[in-house]
N, CA and C atoms of all chains as a GROMACS GRO file, in nm:
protein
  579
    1UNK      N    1   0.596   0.031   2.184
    1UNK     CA    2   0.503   0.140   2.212
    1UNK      C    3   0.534   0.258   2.119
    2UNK      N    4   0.658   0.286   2.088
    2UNK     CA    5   0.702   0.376   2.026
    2UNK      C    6   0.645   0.373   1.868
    3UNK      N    7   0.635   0.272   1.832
    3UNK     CA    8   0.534   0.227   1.697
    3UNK      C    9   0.437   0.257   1.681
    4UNK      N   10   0.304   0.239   1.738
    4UNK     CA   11   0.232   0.268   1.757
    4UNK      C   12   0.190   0.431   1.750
    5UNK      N   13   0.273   0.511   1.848
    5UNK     CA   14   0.279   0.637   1.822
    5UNK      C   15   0.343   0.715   1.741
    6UNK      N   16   0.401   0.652   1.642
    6UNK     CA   17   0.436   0.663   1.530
    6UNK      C   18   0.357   0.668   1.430
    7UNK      N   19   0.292   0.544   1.436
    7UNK     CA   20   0.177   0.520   1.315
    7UNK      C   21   0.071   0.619   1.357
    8UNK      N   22   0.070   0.670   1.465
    8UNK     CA   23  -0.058   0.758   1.501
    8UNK      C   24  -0.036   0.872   1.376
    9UNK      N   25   0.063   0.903   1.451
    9UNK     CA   26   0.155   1.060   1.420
    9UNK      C   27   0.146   1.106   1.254
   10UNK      N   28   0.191   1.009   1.178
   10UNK     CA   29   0.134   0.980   1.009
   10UNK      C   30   0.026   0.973   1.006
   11UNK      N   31  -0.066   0.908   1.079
   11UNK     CA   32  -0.203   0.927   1.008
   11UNK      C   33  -0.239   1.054   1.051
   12UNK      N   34  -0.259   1.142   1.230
   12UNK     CA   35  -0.275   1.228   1.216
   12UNK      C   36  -0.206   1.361   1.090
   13UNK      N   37  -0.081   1.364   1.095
   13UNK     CA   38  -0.039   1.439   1.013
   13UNK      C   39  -0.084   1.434   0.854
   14UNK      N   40  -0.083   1.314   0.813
   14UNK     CA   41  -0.136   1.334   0.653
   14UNK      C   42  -0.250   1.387   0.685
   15UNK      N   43  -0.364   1.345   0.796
   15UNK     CA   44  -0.503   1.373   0.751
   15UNK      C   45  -0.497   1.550   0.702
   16UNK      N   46  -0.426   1.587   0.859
   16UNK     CA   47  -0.449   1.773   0.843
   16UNK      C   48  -0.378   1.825   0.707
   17UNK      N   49  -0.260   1.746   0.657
   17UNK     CA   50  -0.215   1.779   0.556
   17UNK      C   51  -0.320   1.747   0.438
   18UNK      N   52  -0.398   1.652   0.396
   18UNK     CA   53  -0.480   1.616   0.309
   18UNK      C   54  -0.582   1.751   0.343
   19UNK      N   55  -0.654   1.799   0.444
   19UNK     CA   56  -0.776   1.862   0.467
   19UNK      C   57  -0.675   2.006   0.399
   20UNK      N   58  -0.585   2.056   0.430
   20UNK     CA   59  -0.543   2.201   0.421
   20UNK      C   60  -0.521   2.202   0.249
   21UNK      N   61  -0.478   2.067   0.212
   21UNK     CA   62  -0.402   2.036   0.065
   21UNK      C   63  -0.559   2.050  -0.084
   22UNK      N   64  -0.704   2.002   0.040
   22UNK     CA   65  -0.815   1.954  -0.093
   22UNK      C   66  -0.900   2.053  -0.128
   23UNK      N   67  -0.855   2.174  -0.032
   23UNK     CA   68  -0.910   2.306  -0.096
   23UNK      C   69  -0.842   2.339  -0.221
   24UNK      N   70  -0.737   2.358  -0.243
   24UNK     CA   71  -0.677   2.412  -0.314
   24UNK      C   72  -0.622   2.296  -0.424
   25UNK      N   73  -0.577   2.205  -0.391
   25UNK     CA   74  -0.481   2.034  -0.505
   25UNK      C   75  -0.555   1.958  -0.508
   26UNK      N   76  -0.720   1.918  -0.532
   26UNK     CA   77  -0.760   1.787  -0.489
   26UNK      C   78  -0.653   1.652  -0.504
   27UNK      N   79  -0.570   1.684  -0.653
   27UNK     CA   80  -0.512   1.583  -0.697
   27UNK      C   81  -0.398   1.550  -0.599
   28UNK      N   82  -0.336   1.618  -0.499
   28UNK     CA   83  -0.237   1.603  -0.413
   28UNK      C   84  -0.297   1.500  -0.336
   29UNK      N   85  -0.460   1.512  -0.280
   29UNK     CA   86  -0.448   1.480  -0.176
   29UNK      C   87  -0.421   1.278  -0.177
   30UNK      N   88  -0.483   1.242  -0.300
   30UNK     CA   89  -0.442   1.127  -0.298
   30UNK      C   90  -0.322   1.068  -0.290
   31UNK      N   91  -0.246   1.178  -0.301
   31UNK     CA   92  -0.107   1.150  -0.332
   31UNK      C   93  -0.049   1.107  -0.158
   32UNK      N   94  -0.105   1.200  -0.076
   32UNK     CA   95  -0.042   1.174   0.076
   32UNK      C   96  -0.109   1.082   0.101
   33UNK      N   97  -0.218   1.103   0.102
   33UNK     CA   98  -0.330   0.910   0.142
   33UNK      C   99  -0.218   0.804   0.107
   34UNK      N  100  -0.214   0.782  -0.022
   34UNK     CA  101  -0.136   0.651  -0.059
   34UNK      C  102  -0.007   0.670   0.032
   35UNK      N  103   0.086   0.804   0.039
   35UNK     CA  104   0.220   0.733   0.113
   35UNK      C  105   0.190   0.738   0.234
   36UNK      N  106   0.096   0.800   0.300
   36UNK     CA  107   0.094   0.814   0.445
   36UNK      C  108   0.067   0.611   0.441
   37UNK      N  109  -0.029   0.566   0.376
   37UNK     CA  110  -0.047   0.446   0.373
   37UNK      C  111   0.071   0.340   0.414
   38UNK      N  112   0.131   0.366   0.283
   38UNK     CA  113   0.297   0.303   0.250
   38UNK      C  114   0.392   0.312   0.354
   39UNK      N  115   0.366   0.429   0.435
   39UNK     CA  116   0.487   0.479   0.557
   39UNK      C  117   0.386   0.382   0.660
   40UNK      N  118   0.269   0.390   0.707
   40UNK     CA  119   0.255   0.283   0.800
   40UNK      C  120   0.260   0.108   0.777
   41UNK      N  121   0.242   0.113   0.674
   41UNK     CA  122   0.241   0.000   0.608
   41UNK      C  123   0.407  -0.070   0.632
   42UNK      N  124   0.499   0.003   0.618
   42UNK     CA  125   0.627  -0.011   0.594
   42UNK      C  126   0.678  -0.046   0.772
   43UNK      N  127   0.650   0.036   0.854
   43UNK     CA  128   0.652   0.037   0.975
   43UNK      C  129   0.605  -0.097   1.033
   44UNK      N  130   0.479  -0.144   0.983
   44UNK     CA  131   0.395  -0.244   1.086
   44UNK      C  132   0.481  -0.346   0.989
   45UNK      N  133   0.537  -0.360   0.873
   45UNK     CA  134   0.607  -0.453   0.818
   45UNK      C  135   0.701  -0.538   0.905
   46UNK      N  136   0.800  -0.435   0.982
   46UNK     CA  137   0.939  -0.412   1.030
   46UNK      C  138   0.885  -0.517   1.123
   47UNK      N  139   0.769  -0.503   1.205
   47UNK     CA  140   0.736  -0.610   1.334
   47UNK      C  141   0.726  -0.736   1.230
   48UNK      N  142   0.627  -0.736   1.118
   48UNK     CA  143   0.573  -0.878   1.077
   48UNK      C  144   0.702  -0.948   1.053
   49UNK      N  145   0.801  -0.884   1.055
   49UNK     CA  146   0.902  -0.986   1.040
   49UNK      C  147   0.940  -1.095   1.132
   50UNK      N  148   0.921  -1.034   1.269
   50UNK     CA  149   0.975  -1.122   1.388
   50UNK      C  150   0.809  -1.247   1.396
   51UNK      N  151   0.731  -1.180   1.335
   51UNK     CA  152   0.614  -1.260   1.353
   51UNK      C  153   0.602  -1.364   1.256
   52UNK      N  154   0.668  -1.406   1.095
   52UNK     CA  155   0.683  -1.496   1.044
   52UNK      C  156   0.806  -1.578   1.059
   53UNK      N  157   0.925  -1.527   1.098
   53UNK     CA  158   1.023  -1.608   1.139
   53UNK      C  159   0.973  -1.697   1.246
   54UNK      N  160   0.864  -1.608   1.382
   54UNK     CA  161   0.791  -1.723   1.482
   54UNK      C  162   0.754  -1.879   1.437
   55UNK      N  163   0.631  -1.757   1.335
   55UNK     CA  164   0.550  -1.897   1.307
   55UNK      C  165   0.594  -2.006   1.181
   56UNK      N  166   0.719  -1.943   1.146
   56UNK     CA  167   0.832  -2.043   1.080
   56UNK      C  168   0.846  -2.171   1.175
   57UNK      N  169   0.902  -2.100   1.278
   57UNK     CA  170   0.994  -2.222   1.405
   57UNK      C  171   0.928  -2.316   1.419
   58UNK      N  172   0.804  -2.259   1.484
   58UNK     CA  173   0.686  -2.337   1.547
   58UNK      C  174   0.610  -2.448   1.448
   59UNK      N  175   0.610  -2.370   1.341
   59UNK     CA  176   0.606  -2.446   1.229
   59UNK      C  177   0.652  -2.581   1.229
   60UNK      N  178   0.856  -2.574   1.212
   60UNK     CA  179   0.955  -2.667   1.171
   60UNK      C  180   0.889  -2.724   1.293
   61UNK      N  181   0.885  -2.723   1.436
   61UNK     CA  182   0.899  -2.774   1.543
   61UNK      C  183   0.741  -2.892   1.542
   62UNK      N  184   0.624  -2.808   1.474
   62UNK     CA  185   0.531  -2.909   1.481
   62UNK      C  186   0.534  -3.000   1.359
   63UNK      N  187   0.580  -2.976   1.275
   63UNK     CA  188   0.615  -3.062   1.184
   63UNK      C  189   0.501  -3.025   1.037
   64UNK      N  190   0.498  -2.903   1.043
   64UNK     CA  191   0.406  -2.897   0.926
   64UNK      C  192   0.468  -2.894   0.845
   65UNK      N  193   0.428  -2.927   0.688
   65UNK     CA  194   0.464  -2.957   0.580
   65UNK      C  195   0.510  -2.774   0.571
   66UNK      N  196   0.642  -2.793   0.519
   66UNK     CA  197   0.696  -2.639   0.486
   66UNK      C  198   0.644  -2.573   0.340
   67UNK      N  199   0.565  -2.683   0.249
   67UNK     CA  200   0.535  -2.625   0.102
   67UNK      C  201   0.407  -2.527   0.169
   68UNK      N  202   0.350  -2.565   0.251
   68UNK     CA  203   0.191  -2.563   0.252
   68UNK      C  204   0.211  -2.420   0.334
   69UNK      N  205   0.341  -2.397   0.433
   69UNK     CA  206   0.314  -2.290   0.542
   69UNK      C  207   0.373  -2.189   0.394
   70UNK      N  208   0.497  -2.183   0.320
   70UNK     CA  209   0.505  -2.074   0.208
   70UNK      C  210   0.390  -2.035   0.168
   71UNK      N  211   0.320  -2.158   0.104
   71UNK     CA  212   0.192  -2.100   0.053
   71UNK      C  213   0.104  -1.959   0.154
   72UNK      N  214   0.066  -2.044   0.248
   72UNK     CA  215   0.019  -1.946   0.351
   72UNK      C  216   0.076  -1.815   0.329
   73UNK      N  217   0.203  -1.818   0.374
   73UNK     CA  218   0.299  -1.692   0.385
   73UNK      C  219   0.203  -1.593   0.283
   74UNK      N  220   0.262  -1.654   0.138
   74UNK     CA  221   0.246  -1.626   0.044
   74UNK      C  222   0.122  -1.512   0.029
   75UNK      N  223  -0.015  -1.622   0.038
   75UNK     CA  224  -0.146  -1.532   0.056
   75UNK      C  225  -0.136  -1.430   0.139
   76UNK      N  226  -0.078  -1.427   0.240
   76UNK     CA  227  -0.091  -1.324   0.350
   76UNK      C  228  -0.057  -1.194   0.308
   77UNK      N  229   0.055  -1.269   0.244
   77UNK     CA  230   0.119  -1.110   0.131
   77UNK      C  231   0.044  -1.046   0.061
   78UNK      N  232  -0.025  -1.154  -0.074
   78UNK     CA  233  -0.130  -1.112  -0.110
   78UNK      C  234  -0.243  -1.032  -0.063
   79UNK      N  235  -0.269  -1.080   0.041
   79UNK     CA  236  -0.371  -1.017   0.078
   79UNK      C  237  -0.316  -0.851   0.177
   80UNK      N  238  -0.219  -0.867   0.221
   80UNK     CA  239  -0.192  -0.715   0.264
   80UNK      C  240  -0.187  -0.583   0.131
   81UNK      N  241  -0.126  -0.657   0.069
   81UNK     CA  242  -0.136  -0.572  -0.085
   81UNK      C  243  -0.244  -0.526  -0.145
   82UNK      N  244  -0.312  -0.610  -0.146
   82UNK     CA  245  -0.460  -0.601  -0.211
   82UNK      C  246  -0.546  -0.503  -0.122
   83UNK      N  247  -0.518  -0.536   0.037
   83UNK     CA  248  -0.578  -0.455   0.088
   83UNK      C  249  -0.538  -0.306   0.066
   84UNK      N  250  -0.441  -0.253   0.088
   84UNK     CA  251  -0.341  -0.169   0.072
   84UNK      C  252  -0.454  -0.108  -0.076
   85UNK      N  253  -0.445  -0.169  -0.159
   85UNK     CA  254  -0.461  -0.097  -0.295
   85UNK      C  255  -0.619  -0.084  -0.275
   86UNK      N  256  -0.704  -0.186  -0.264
   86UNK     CA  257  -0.880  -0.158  -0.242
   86UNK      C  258  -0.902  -0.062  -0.162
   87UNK      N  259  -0.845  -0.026  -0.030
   87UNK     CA  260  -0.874   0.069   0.046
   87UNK      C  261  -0.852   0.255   0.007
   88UNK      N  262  -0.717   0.223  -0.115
   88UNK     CA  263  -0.698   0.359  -0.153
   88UNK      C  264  -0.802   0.363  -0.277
   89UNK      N  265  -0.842   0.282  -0.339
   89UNK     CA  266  -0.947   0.318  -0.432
   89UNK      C  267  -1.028   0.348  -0.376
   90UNK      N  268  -1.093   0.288  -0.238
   90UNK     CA  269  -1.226   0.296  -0.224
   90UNK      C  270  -1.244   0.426  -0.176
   91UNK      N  271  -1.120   0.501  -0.116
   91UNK     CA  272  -1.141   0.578  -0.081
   91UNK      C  273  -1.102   0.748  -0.142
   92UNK      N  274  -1.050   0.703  -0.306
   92UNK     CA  275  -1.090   0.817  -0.406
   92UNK      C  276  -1.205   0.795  -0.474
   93UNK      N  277  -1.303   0.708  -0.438
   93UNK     CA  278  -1.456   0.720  -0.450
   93UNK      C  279  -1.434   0.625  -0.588
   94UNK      N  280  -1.333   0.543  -0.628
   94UNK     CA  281  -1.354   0.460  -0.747
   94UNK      C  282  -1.377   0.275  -0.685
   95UNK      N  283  -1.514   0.233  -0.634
   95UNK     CA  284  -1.562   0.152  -0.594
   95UNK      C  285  -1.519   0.029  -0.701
   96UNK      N  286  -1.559   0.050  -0.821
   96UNK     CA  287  -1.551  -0.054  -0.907
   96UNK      C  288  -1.401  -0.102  -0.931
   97UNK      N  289  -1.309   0.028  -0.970
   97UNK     CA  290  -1.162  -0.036  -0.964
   97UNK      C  291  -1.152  -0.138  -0.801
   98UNK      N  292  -1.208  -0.102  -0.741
   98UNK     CA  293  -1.179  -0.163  -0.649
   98UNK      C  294  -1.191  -0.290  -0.597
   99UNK      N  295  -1.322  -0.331  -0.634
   99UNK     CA  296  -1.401  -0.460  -0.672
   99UNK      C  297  -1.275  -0.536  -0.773
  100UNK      N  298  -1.269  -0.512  -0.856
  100UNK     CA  299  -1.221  -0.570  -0.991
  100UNK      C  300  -1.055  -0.627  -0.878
  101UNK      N  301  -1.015  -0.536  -0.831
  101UNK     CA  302  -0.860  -0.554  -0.754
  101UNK      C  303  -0.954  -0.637  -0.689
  102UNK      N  304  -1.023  -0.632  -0.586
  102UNK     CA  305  -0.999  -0.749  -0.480
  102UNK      C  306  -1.081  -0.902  -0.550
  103UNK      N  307  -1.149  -0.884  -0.677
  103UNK     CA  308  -1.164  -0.959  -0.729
  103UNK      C  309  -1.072  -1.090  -0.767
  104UNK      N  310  -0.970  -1.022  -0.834
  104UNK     CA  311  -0.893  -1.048  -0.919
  104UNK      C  312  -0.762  -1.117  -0.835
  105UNK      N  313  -0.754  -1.074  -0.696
  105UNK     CA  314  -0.675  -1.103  -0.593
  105UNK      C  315  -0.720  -1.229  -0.552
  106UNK      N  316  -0.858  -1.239  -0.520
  106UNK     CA  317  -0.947  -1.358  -0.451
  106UNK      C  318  -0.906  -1.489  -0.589
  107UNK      N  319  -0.902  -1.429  -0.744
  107UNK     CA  320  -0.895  -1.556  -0.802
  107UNK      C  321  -0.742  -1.597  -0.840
  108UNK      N  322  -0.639  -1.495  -0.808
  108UNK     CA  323  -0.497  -1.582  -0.761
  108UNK      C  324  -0.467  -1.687  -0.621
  109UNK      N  325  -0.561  -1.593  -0.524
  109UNK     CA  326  -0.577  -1.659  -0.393
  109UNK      C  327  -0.576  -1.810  -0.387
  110UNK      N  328  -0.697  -1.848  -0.474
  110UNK     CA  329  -0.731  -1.976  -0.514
  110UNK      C  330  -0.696  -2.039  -0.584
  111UNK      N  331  -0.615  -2.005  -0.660
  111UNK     CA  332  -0.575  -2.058  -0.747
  111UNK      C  333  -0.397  -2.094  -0.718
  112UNK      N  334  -0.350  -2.021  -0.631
  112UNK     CA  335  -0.202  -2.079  -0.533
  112UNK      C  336  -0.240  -2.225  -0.427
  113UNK      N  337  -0.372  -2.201  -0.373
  113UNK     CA  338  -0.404  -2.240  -0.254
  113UNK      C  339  -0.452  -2.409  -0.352
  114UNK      N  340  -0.477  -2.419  -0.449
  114UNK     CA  341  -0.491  -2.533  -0.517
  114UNK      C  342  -0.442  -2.714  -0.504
  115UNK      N  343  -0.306  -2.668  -0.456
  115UNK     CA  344  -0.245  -2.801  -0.406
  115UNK      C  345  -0.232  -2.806  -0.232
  116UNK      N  346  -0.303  -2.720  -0.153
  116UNK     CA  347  -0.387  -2.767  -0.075
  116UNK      C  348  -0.483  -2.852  -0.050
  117UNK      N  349  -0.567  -2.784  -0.156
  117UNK     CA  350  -0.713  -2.832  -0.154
  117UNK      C  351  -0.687  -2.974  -0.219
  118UNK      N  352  -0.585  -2.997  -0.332
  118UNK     CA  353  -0.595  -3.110  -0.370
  118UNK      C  354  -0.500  -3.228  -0.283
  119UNK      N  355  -0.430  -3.176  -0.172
  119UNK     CA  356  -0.369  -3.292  -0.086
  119UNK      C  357  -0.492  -3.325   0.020
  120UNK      N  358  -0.558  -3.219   0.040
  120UNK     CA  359  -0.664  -3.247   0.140
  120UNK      C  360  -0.761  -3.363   0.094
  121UNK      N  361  -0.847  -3.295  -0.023
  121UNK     CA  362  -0.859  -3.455  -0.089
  121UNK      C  363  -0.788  -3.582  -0.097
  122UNK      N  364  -0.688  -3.571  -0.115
  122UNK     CA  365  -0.636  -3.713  -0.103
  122UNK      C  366  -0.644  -3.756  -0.002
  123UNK      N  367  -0.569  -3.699   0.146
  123UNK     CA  368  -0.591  -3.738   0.270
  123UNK      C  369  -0.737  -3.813   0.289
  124UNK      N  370  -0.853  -3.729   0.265
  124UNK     CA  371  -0.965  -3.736   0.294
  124UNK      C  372  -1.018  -3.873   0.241
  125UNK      N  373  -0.982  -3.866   0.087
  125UNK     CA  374  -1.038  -4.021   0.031
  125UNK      C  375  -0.878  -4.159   0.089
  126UNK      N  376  -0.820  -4.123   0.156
  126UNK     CA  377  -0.732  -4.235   0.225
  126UNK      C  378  -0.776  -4.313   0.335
  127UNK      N  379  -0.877  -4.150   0.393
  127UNK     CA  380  -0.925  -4.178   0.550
  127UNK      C  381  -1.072  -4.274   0.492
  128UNK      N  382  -1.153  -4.249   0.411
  128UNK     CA  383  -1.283  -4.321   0.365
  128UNK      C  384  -1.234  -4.465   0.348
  129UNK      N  385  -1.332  -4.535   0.365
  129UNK     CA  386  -1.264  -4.693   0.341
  129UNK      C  387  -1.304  -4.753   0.215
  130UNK      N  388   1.380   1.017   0.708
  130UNK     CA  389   1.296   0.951   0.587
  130UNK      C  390   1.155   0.962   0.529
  131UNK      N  391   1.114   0.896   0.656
  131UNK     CA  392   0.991   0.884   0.601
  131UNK      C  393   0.851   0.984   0.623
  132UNK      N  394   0.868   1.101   0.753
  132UNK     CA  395   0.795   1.213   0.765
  132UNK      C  396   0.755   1.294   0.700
  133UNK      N  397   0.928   1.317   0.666
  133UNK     CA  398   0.957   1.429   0.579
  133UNK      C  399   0.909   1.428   0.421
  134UNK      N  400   0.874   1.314   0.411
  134UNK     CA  401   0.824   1.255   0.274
  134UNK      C  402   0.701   1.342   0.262
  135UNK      N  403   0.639   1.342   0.361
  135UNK     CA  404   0.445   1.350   0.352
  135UNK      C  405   0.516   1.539   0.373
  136UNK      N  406   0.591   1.559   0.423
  136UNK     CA  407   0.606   1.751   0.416
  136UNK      C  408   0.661   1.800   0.290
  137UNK      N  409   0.686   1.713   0.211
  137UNK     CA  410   0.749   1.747   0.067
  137UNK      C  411   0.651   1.774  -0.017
  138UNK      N  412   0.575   1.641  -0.027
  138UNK     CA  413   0.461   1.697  -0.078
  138UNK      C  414   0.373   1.796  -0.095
  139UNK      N  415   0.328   1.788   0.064
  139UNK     CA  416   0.260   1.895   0.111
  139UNK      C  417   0.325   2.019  -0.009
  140UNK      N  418   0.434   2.035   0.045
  140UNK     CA  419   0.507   2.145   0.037
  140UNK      C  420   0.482   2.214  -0.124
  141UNK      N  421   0.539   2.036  -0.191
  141UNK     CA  422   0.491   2.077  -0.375
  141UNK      C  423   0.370   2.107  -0.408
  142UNK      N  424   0.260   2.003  -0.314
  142UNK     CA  425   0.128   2.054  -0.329
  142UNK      C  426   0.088   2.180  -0.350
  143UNK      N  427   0.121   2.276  -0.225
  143UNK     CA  428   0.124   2.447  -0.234
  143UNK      C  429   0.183   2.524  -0.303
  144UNK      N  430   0.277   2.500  -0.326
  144UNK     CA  431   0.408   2.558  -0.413
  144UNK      C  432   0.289   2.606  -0.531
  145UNK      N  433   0.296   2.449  -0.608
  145UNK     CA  434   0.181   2.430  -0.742
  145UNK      C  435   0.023   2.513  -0.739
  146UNK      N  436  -0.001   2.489  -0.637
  146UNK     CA  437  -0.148   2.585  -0.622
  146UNK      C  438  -0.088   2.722  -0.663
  147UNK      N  439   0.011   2.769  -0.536
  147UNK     CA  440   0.020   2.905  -0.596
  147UNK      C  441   0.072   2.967  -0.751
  148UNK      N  442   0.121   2.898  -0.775
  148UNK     CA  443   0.194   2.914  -0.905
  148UNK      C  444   0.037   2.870  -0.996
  149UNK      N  445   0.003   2.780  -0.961
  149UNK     CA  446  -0.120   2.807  -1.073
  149UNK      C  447  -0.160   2.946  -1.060
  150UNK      N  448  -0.249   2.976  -0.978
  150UNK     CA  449  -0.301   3.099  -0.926
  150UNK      C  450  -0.245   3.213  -0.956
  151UNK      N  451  -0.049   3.254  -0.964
  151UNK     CA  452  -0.007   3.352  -0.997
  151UNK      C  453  -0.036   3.334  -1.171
  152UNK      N  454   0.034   3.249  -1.208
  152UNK     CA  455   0.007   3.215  -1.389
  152UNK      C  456  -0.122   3.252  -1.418
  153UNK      N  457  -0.272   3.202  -1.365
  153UNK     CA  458  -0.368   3.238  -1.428
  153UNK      C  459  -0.399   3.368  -1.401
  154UNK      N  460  -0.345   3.428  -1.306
  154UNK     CA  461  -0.392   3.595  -1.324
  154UNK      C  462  -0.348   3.642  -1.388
  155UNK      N  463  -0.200   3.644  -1.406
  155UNK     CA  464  -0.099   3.674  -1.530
  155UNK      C  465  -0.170   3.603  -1.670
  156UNK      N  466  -0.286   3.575  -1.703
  156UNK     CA  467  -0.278   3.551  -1.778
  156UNK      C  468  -0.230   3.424  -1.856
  157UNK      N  469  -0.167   3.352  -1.821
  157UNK     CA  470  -0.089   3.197  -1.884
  157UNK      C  471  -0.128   3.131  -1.868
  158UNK      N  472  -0.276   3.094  -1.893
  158UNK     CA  473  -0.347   2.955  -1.814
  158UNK      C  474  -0.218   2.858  -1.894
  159UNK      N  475  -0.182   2.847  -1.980
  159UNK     CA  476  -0.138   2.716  -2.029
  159UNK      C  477  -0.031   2.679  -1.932
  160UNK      N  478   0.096   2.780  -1.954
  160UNK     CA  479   0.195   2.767  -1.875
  160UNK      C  480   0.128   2.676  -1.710
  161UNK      N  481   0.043   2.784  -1.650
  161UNK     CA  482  -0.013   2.718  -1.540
  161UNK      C  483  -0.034   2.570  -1.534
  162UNK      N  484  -0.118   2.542  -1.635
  162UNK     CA  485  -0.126   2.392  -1.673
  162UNK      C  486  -0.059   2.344  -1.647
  163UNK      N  487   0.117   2.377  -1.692
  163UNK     CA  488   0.217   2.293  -1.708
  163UNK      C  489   0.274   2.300  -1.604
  164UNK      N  490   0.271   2.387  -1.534
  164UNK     CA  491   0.336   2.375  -1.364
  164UNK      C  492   0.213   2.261  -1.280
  165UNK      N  493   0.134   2.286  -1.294
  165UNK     CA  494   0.044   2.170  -1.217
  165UNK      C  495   0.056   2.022  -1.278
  166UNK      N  496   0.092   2.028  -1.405
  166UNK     CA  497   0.115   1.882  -1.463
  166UNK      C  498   0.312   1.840  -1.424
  167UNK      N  499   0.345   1.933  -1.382
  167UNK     CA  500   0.528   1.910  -1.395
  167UNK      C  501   0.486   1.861  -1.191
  168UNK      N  502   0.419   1.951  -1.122
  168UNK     CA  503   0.442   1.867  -1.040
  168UNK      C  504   0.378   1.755  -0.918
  169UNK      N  505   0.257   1.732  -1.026
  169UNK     CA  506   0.206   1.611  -0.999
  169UNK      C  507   0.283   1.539  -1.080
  170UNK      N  508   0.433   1.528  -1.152
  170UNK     CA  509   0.467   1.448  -1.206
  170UNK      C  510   0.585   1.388  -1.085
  171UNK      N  511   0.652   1.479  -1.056
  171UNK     CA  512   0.715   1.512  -0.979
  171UNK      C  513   0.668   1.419  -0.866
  172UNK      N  514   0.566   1.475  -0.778
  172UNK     CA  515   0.509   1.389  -0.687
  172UNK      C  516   0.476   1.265  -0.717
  173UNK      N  517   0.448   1.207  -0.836
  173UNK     CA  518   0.429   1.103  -0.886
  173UNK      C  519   0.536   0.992  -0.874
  174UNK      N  520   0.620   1.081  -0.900
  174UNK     CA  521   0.784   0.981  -0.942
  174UNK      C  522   0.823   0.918  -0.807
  175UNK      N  523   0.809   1.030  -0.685
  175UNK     CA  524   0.841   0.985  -0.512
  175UNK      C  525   0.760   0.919  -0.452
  176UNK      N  526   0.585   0.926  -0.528
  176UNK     CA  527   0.532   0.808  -0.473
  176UNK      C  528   0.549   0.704  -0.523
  177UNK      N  529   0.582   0.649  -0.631
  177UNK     CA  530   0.567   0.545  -0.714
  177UNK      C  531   0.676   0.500  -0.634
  178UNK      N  532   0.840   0.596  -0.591
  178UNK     CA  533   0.956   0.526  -0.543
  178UNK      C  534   0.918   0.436  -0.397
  179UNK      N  535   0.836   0.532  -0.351
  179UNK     CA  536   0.768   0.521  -0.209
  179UNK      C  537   0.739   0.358  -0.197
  180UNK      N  538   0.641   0.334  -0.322
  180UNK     CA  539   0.513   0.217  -0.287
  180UNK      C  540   0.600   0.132  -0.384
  181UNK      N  541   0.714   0.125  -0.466
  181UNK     CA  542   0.832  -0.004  -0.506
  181UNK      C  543   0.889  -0.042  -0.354
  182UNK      N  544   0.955   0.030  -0.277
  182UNK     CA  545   1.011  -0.003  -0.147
  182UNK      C  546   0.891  -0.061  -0.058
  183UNK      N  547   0.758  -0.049  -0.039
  183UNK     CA  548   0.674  -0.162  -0.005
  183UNK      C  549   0.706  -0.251  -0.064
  184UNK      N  550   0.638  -0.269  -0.194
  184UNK     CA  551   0.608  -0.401  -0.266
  184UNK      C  552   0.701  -0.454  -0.219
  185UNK      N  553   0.833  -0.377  -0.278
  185UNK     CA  554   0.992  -0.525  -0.221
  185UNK      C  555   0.949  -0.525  -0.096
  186UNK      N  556   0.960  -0.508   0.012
  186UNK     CA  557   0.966  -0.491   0.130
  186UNK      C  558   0.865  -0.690   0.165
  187UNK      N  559   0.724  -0.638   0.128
  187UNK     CA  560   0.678  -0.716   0.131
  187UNK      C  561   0.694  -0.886   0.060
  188UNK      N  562   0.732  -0.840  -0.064
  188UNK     CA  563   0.789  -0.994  -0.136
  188UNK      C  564   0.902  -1.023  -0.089
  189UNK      N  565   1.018  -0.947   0.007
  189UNK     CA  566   1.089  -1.024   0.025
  189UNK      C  567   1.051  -1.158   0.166
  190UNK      N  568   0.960  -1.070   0.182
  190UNK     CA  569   0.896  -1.070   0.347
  190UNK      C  570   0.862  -1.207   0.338
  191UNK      N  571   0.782  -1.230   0.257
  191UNK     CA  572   0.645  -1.333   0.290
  191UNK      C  573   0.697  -1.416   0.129
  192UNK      N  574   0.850  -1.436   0.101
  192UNK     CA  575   0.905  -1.480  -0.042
  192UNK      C  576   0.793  -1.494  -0.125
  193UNK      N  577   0.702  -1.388  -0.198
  193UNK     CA  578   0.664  -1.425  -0.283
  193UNK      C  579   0.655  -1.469  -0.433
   0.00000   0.00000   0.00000
């Protein structure tokens, strides 16, 4: 619970700090956006930890292939990052950098996720007769 | 750690306004310049330290 009101507490505080800061620094204010970001970001991290060691176990225990759950891992990362970075562009009004990042994210995405797609095929033409 | 981070700023943020503001009445736009460029550099350097301690944070996280 204490988390939570934590993460409040940073976002309230940067905002009033950003509003008092864009009269006078516009250039500051991006500056607290991004760490206020980074400080919750860093926080909700601290939990995701107990939450991939979980779905580690559960993992070993159902017997999934361990290359395939890294991978997973992997993207997830990816994709918190990416988000992380599209959201602070989008929201110093530079749309296109932003596009281009989550672009550019979507074609590593796919391009890790590759020997997925190609064991799935195999499975698939094993199961056809 | 990490509060006090977002009051530092703040803090340089204002600092820099005023110091522009005293410099350009005085006359020094340039100087001014250079206090607003010294500490958005400044702030620059603690965010950049800021958002390396993500990134690791995260690659160690999810081994990427």
């Amino acid at each position: 619970m204490s988390e939570v009101i934590k993460i409040i507490a940073i976002g309230m505080l940067a905002l009033i700090i950003i509003i008092i800061i864009k009269q006078y620094k516009p250039e500051f204010a991006i500056y607290i956006s991004i760490i206020a970001g980074a400080l919750i970001l860093l926080i909700s991290l601290q939990k995701m930890g107990e939450i991939v060691t979980l779905i580690k176990n559960i993992s070993d225990k159902a017997g999934v292939n361990g290359k395939f759950l890294s991978i997973i891992l992997k993207i997830t990362g990816i994709a918190i990052l990416t988000e992380f970075a599209v959201s602070i562009c989008k929201d110093s009004g530079e749309s296109s950098i932003a596009n281009k990042i989550e672009m550019g994210s979507k074609v590593i995405i796919i391009s890790m996720s590759i020997p997925i797609i190609s064991s799935l095929l195999e499975l698939m033409l094993n199961i056809l007769p | 750690m990490d509060i006090d981070l977002l009051f530092r700023i703040a803090a340089i943020g204002i600092l820099v306004a005023v110091l522009h503001q005293v410099l350009a009445r005085a006359g020094r736009e340039d100087q001014a310049m250079m206090t607003t460029l010294a500490g958005l550099i400044i702030v620059l350097s603690m965010v950049i330290k800021e958002i390396s301690t993500l990134f690791e944070s995260v690659r160690t996280l999810f081994n990427l």
